[in-house]
Chimera marker file (.cmm) of the C-alpha trace (Angstrom):
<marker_set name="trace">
<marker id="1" x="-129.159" y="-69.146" z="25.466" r="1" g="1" b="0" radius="0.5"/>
<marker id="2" x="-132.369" y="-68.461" z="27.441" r="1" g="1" b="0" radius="0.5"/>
<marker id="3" x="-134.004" y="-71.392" z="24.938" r="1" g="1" b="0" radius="0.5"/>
<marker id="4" x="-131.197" y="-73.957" z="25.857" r="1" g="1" b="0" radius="0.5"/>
<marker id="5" x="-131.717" y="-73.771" z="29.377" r="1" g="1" b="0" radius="0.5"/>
<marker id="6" x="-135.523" y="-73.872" z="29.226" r="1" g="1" b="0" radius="0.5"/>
<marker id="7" x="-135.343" y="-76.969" z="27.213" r="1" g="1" b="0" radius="0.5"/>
<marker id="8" x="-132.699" y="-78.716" z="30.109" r="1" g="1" b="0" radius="0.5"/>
<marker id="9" x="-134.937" y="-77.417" z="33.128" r="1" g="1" b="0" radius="0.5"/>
<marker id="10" x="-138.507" y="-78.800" z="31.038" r="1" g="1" b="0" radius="0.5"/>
<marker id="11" x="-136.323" y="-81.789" z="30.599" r="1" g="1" b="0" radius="0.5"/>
<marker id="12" x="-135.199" y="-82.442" z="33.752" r="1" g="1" b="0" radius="0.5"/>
<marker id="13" x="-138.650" y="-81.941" z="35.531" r="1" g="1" b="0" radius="0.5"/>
<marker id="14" x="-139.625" y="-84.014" z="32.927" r="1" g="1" b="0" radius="0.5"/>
<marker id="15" x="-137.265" y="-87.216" z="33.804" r="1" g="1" b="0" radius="0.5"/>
<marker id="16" x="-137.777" y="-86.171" z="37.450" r="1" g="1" b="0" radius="0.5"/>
<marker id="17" x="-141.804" y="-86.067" z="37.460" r="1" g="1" b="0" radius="0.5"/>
<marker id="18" x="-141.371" y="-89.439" z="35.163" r="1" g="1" b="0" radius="0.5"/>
<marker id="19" x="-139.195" y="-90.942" z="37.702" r="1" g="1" b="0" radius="0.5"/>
<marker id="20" x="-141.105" y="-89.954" z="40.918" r="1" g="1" b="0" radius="0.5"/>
<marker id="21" x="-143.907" y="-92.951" z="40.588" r="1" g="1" b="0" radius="0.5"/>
<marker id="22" x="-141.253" y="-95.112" z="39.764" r="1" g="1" b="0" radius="0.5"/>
<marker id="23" x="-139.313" y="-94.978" z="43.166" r="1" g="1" b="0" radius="0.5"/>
<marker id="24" x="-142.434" y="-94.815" z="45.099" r="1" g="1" b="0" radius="0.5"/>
<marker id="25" x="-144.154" y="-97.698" z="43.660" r="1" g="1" b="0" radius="0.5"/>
<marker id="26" x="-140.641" y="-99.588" z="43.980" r="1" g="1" b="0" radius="0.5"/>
<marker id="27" x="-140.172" y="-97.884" z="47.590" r="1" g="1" b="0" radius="0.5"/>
<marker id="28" x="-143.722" y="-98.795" z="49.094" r="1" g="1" b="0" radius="0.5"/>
<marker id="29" x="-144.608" y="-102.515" z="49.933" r="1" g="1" b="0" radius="0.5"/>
<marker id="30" x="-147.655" y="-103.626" z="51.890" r="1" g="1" b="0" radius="0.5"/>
<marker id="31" x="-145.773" y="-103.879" z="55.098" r="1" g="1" b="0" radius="0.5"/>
<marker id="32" x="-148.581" y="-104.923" z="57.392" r="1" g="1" b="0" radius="0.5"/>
<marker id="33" x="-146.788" y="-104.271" z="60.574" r="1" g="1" b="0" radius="0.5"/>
<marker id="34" x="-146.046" y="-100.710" z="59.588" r="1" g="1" b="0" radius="0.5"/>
<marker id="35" x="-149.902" y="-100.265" z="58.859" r="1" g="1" b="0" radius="0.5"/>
<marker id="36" x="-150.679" y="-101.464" z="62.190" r="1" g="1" b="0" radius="0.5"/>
<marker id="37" x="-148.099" y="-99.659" z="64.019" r="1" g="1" b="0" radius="0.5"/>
<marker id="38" x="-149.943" y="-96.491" z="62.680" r="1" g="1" b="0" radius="0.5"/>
<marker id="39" x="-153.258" y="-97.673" z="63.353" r="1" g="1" b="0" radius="0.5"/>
<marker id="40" x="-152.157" y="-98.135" z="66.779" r="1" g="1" b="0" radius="0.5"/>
<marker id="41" x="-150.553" y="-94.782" z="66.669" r="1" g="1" b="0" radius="0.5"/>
<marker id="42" x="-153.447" y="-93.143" z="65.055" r="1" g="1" b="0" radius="0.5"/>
<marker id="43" x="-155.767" y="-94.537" z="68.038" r="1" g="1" b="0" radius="0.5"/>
<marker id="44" x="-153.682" y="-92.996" z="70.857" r="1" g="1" b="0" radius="0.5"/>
<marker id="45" x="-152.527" y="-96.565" z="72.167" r="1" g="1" b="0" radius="0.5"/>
<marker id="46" x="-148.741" y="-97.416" z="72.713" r="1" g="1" b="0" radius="0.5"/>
<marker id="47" x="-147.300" y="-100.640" z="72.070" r="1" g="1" b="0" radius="0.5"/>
<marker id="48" x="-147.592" y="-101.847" z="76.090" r="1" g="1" b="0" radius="0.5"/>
<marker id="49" x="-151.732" y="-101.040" z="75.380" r="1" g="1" b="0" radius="0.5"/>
<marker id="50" x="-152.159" y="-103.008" z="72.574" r="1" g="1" b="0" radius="0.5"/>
<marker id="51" x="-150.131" y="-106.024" z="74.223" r="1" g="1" b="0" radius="0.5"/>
<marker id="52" x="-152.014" y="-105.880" z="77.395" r="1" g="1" b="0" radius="0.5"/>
<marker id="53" x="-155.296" y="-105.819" z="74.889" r="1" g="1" b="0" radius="0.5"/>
<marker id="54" x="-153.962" y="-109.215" z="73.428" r="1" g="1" b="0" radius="0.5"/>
<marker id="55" x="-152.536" y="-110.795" z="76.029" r="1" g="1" b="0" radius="0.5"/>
<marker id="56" x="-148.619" y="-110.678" z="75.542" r="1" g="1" b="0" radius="0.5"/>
<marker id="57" x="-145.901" y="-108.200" z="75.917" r="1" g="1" b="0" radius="0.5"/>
<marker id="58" x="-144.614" y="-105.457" z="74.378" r="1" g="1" b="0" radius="0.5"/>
<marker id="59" x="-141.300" y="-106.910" z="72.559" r="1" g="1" b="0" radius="0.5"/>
<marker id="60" x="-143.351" y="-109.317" z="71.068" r="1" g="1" b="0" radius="0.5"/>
<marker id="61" x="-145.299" y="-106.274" z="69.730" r="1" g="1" b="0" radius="0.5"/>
<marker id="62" x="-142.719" y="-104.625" z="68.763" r="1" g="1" b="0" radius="0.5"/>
<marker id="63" x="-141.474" y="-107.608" z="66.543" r="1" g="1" b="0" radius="0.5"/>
<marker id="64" x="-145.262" y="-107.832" z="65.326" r="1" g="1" b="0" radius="0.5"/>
<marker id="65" x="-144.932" y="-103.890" z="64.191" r="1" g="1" b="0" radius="0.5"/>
<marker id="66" x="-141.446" y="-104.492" z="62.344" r="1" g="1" b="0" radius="0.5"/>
<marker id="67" x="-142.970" y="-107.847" z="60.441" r="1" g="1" b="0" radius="0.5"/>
<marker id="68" x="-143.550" y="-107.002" z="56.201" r="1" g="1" b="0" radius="0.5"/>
<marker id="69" x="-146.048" y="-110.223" z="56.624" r="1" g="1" b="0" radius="0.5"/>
<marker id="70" x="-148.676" y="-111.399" z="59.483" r="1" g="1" b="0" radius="0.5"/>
<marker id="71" x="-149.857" y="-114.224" z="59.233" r="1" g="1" b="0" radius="0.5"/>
<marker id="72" x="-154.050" y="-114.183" z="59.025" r="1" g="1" b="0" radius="0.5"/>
<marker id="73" x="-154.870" y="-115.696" z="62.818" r="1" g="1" b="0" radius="0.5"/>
<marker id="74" x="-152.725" y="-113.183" z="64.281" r="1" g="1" b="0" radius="0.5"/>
<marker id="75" x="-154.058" y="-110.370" z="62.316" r="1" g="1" b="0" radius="0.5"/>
<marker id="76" x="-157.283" y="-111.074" z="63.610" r="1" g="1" b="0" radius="0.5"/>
<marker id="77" x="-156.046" y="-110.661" z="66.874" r="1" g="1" b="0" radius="0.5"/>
<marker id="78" x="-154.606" y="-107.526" z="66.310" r="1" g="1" b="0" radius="0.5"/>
<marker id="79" x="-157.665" y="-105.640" z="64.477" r="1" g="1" b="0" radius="0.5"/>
<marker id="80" x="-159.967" y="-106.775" z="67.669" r="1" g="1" b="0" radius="0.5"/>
<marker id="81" x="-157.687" y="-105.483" z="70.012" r="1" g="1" b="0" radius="0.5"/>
<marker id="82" x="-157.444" y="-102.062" z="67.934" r="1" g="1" b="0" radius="0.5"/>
<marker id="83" x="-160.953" y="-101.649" z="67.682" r="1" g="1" b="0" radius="0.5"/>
<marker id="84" x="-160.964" y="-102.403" z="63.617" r="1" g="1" b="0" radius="0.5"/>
<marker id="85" x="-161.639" y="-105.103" z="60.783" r="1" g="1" b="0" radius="0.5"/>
<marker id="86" x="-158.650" y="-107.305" z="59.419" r="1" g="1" b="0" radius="0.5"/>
<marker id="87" x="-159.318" y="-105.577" z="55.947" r="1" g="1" b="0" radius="0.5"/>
<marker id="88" x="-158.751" y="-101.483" z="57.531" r="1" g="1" b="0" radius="0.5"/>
<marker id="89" x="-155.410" y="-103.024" z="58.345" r="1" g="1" b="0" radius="0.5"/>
<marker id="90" x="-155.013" y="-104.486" z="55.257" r="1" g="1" b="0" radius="0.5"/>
<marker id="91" x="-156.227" y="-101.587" z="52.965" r="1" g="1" b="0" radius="0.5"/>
<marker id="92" x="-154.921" y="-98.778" z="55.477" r="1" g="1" b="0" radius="0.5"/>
<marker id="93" x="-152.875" y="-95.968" z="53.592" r="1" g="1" b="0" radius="0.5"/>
<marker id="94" x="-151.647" y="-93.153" z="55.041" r="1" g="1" b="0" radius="0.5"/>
<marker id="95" x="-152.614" y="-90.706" z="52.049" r="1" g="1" b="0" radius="0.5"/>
<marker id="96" x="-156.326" y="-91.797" z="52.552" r="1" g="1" b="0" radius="0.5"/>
<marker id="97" x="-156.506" y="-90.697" z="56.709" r="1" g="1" b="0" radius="0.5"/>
<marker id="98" x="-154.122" y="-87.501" z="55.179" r="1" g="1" b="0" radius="0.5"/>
<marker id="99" x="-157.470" y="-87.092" z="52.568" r="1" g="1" b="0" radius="0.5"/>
<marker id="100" x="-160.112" y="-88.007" z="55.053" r="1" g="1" b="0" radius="0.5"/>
<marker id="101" x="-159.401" y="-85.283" z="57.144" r="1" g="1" b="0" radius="0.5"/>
<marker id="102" x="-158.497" y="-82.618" z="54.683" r="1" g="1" b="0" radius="0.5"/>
<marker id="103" x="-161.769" y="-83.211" z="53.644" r="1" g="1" b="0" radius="0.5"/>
<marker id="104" x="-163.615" y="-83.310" z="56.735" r="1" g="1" b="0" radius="0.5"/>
<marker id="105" x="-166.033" y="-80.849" z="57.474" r="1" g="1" b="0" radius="0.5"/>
<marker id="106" x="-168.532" y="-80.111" z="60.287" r="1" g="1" b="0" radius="0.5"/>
<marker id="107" x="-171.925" y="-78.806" z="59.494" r="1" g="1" b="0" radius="0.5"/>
<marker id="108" x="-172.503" y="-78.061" z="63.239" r="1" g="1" b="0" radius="0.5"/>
<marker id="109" x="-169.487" y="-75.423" z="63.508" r="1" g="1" b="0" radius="0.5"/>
<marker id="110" x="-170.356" y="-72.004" z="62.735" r="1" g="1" b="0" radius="0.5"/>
<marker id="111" x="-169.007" y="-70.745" z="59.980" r="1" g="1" b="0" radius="0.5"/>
<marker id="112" x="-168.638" y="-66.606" z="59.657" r="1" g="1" b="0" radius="0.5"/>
<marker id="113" x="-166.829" y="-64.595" z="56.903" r="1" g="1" b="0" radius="0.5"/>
<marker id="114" x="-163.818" y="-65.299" z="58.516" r="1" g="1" b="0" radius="0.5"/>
<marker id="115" x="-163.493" y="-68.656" z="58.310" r="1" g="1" b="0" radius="0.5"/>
<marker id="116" x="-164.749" y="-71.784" z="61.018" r="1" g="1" b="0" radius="0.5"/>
<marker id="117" x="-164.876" y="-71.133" z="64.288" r="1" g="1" b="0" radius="0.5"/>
<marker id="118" x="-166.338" y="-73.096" z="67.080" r="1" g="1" b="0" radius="0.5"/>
<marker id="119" x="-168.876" y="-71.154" z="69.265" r="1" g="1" b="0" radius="0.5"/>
<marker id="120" x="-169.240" y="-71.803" z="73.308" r="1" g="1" b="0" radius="0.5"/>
<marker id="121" x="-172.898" y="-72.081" z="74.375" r="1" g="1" b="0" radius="0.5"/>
<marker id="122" x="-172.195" y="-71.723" z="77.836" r="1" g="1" b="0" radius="0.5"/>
<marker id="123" x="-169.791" y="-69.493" z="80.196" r="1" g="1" b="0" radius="0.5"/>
<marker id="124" x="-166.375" y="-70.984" z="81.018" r="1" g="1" b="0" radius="0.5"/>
<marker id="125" x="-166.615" y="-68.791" z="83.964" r="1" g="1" b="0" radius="0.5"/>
<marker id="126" x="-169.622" y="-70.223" z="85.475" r="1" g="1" b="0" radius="0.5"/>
<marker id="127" x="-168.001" y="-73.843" z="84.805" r="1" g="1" b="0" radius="0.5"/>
<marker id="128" x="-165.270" y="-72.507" z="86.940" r="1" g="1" b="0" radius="0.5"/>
<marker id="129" x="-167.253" y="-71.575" z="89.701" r="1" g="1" b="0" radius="0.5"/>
<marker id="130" x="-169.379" y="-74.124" z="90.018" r="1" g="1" b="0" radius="0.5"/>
<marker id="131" x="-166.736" y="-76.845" z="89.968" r="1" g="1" b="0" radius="0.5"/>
<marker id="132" x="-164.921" y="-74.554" z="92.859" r="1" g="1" b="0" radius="0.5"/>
<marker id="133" x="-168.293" y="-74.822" z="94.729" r="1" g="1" b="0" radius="0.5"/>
<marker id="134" x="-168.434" y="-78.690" z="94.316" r="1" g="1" b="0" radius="0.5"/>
<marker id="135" x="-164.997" y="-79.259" z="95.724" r="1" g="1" b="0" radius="0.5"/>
<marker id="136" x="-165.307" y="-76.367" z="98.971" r="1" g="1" b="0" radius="0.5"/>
<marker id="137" x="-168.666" y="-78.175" z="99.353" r="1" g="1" b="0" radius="0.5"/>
<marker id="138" x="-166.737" y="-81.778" z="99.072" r="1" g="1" b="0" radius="0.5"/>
<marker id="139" x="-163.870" y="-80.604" z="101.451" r="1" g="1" b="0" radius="0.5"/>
<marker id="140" x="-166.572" y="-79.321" z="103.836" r="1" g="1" b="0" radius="0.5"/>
<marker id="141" x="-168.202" y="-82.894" z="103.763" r="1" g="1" b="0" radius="0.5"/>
<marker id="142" x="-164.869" y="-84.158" z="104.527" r="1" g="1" b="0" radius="0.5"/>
<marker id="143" x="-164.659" y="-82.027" z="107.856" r="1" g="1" b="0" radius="0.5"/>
<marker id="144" x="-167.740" y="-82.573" z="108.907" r="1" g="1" b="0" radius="0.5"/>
<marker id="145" x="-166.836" y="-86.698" z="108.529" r="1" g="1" b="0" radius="0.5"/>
<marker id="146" x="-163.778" y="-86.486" z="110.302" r="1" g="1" b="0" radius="0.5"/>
<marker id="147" x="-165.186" y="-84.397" z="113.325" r="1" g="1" b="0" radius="0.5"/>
<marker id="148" x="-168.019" y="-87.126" z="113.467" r="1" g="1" b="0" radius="0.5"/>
<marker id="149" x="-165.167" y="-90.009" z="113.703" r="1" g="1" b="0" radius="0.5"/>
<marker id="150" x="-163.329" y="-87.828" z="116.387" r="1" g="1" b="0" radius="0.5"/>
<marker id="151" x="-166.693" y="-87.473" z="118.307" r="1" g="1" b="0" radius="0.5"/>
<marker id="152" x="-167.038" y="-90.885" z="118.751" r="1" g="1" b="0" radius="0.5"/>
<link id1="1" id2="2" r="1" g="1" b="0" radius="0.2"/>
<link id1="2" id2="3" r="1" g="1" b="0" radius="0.2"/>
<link id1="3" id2="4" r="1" g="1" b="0" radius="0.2"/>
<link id1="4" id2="5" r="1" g="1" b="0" radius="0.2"/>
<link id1="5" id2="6" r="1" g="1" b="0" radius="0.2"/>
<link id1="6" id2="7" r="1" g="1" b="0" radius="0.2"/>
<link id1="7" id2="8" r="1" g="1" b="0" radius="0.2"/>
<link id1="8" id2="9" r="1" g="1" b="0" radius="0.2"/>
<link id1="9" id2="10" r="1" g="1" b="0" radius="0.2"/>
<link id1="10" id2="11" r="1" g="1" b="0" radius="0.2"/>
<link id1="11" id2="12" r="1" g="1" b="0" radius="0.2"/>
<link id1="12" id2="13" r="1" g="1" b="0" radius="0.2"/>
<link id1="13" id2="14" r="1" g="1" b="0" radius="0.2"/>
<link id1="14" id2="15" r="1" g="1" b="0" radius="0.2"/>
<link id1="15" id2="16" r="1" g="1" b="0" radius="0.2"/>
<link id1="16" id2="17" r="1" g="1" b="0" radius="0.2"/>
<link id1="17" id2="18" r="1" g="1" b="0" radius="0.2"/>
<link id1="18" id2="19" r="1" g="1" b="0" radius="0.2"/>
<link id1="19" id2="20" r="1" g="1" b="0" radius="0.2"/>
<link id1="20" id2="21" r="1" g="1" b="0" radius="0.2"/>
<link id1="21" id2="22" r="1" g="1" b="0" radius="0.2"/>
<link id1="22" id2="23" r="1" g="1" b="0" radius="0.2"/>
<link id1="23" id2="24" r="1" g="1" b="0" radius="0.2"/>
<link id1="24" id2="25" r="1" g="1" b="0" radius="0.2"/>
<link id1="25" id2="26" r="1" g="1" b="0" radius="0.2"/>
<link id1="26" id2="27" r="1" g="1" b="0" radius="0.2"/>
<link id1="27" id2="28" r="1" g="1" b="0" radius="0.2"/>
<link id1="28" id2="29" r="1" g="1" b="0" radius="0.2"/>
<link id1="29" id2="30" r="1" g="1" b="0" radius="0.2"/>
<link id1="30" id2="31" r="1" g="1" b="0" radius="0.2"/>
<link id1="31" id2="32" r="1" g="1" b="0" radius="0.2"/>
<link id1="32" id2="33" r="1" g="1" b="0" radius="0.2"/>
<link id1="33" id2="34" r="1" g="1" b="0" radius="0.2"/>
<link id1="34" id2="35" r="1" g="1" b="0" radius="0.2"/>
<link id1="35" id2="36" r="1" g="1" b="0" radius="0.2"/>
<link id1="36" id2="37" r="1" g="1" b="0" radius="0.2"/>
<link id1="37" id2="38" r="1" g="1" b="0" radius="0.2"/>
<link id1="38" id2="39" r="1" g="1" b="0" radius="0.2"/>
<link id1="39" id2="40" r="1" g="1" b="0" radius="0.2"/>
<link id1="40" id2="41" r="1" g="1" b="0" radius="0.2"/>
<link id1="41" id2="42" r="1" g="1" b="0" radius="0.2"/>
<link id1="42" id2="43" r="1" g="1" b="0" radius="0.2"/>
<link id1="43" id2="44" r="1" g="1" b="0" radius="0.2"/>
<link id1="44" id2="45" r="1" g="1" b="0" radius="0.2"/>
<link id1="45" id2="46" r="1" g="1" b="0" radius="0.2"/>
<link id1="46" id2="47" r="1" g="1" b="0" radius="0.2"/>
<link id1="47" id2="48" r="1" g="1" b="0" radius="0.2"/>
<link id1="48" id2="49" r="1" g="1" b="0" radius="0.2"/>
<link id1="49" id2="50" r="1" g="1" b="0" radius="0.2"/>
<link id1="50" id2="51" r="1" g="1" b="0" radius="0.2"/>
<link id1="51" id2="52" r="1" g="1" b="0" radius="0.2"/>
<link id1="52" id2="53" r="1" g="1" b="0" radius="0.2"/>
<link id1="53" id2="54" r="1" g="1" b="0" radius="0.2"/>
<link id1="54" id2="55" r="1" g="1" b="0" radius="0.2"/>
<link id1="55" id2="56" r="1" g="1" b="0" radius="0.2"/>
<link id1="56" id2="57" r="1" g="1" b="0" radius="0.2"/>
<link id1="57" id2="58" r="1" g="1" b="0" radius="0.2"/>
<link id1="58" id2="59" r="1" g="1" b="0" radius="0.2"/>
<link id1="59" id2="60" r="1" g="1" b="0" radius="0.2"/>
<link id1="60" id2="61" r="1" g="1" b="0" radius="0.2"/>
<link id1="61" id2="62" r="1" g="1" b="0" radius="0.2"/>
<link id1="62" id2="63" r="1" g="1" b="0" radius="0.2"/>
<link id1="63" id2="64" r="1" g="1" b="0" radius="0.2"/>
<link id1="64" id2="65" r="1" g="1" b="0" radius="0.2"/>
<link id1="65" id2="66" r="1" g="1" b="0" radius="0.2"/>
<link id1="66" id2="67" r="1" g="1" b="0" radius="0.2"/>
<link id1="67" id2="68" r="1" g="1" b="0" radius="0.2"/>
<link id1="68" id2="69" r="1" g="1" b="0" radius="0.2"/>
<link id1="69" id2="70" r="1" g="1" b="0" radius="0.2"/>
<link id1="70" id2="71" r="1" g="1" b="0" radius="0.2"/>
<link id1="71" id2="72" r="1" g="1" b="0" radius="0.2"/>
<link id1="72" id2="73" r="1" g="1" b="0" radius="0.2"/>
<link id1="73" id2="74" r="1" g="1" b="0" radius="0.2"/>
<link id1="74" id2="75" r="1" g="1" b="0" radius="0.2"/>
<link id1="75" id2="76" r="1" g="1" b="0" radius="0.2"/>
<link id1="76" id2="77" r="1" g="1" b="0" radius="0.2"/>
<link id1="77" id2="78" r="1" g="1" b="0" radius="0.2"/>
<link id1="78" id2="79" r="1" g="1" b="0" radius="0.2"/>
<link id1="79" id2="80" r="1" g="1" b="0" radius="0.2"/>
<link id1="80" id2="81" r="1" g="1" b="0" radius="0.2"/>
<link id1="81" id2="82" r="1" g="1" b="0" radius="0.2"/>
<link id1="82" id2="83" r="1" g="1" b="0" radius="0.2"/>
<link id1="83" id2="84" r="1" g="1" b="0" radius="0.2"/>
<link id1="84" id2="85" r="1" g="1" b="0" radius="0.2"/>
<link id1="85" id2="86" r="1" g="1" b="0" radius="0.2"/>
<link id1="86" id2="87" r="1" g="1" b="0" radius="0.2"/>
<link id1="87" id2="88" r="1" g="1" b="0" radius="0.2"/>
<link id1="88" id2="89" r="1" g="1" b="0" radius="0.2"/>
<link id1="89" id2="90" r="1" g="1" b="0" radius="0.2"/>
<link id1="90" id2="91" r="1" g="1" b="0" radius="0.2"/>
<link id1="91" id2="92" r="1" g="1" b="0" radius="0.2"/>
<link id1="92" id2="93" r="1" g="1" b="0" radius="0.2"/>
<link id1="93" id2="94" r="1" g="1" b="0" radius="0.2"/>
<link id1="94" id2="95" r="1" g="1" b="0" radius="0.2"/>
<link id1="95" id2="96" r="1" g="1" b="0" radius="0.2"/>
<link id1="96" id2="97" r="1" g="1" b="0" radius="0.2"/>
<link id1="97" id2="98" r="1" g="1" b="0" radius="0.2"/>
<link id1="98" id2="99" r="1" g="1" b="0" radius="0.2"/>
<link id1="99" id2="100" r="1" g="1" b="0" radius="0.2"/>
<link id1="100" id2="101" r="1" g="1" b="0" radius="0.2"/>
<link id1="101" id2="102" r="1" g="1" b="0" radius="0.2"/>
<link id1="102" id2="103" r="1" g="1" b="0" radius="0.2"/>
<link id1="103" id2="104" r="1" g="1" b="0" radius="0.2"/>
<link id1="104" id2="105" r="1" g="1" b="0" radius="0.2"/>
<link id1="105" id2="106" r="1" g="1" b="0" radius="0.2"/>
<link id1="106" id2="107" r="1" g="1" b="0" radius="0.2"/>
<link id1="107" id2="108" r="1" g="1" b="0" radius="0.2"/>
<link id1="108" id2="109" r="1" g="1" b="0" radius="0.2"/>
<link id1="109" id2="110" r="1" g="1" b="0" radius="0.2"/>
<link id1="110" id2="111" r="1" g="1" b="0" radius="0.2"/>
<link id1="111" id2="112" r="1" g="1" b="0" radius="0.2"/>
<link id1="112" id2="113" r="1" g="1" b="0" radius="0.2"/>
<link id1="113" id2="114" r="1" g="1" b="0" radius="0.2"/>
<link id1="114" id2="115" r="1" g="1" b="0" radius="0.2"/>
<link id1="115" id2="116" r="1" g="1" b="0" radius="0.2"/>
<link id1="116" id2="117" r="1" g="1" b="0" radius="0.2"/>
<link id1="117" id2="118" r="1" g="1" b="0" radius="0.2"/>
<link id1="118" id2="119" r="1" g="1" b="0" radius="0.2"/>
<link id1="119" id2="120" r="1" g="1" b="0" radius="0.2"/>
<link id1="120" id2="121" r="1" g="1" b="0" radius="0.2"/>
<link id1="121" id2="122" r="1" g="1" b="0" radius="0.2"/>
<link id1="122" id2="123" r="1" g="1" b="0" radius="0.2"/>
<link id1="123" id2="124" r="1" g="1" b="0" radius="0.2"/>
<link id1="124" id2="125" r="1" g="1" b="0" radius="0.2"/>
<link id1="125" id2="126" r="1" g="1" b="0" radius="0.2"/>
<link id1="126" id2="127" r="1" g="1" b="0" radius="0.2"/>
<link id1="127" id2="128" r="1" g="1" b="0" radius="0.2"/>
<link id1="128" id2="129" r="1" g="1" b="0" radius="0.2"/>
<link id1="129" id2="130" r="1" g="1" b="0" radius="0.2"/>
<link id1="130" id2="131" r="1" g="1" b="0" radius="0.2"/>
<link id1="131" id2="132" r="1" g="1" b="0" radius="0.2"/>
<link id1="132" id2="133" r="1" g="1" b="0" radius="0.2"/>
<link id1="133" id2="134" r="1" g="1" b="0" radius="0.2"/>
<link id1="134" id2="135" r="1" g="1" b="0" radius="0.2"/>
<link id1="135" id2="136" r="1" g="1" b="0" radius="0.2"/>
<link id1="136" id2="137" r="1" g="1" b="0" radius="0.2"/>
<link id1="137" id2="138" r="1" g="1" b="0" radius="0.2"/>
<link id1="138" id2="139" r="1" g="1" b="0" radius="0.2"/>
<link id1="139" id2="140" r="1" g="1" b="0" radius="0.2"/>
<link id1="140" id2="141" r="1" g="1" b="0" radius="0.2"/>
<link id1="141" id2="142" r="1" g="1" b="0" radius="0.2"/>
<link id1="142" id2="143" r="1" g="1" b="0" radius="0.2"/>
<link id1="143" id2="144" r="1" g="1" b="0" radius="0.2"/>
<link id1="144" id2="145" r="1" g="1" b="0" radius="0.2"/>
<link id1="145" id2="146" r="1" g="1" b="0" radius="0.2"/>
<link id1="146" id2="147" r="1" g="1" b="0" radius="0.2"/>
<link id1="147" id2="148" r="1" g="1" b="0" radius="0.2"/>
<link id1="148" id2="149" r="1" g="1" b="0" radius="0.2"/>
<link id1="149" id2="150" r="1" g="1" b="0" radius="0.2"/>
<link id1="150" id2="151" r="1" g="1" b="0" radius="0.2"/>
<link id1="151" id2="152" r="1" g="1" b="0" radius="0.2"/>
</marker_set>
């Protein structure tokens, strides 16, 4: 019994782990305006930004973003507005940024037998109190200017 039901559960991971790249490779087509829609994304810039940056509006952005194919003069446009080359848009893929940062690391971080940890170099305390300072001392110069303009 116990040998039947291995050999269906090995099979079926089998024709499952078989099938997998098969649906993803039939599933995944260089849609350009999906890659740029997450490079804009990625970048912190909605899609009013980036139209502003080239000089149109946001619908016609929005069309740009939901277009499979753009043609080459337009994709120009679009990398130098979001800071890239034509070929990052073309070549972008999600699972390399996913990679890129898993396997970022730091040297400048200081890292302790617990893990990575960031340590301050200054007190957030004295940042505090020295920005309080600036503004009393900036509301004080404010007084002080609108005395004068009553004075006069």
């Amino acid at each position: 019994m116990y040998g039947t039901w291995f050999s269906m559960y090995f099979t079926g991971w089998h024709f499952i782990f078989n099938f997998i790249p098969l649906i993803m490779n039939t599933t995944k087509p260089n849609h350009i305006g999906r890659k740029i829609s997450r490079i804009r994304e990625l970048r912190n810039m909605k899609q009013e930004a980036l139209a502003q940056a080239m000089g149109t509006n946001q619908q016609a952005i929005s069309i740009l973003e939901n277009s499979e194919v753009v043609e080459d003069e337009k994709l120009a446009e679009v990398a130098k507005a979001l800071g890239v080359t034509v070929e990052a848009i073309k070549n972008f893929s999600e699972e390399a940024v996913i990679n890129y940062f898993n396997n970022f690391s730091d040297n400048s971080i200081n890292q302790g037998p617990i893990g990575t940890h960031n340590t301050c170099n200054f007190n957030p305390l004295d940042k505090v109190v020295e920005l309080y300072e600036r503004l009393v001392q900036a509301e004080k110069d404010k007084v002080a200017y609108l005395e004068k303009l009553l004075n006069k």
